[in-house]
N, C-alpha and C positions, 0 to 999 in steps of 0.2 A: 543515262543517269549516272552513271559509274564515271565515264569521264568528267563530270562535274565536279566527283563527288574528290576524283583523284586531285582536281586544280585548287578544289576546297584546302583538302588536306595539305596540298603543295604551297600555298599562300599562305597558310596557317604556319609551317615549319619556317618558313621565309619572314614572314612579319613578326612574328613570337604574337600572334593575335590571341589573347588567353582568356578574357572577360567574359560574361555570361552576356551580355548585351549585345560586345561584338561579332561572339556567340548567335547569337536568335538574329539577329541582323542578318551574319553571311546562311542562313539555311533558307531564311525568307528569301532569303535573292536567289539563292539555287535554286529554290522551288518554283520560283517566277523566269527563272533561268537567264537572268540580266545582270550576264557576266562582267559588264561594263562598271553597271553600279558596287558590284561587287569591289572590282579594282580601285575604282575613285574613294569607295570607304575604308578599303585598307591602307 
């Protein structure tokens, strides 16, 4: 979980992903852990 949570946060510093949407988006995906989907919406 922790390393998800570090590529979260590493994508986030990377993209400047800031929004409340894109937000709830990327934790849904962690939680479903489809790191894939993750990448193609950031």
């Amino acid at each position: 979980m922790w390393e998800l949570l570090q590529i979260w946060i590493l994508l986030l510093n990377l993209q400047n992903v800031g929004t409340i949407t894109n937000l709830d988006f990327t934790v849904k995906s962690l939680k479903c852990g489809t790191i894939t989907n993750l990448r193609f919406y950031s």
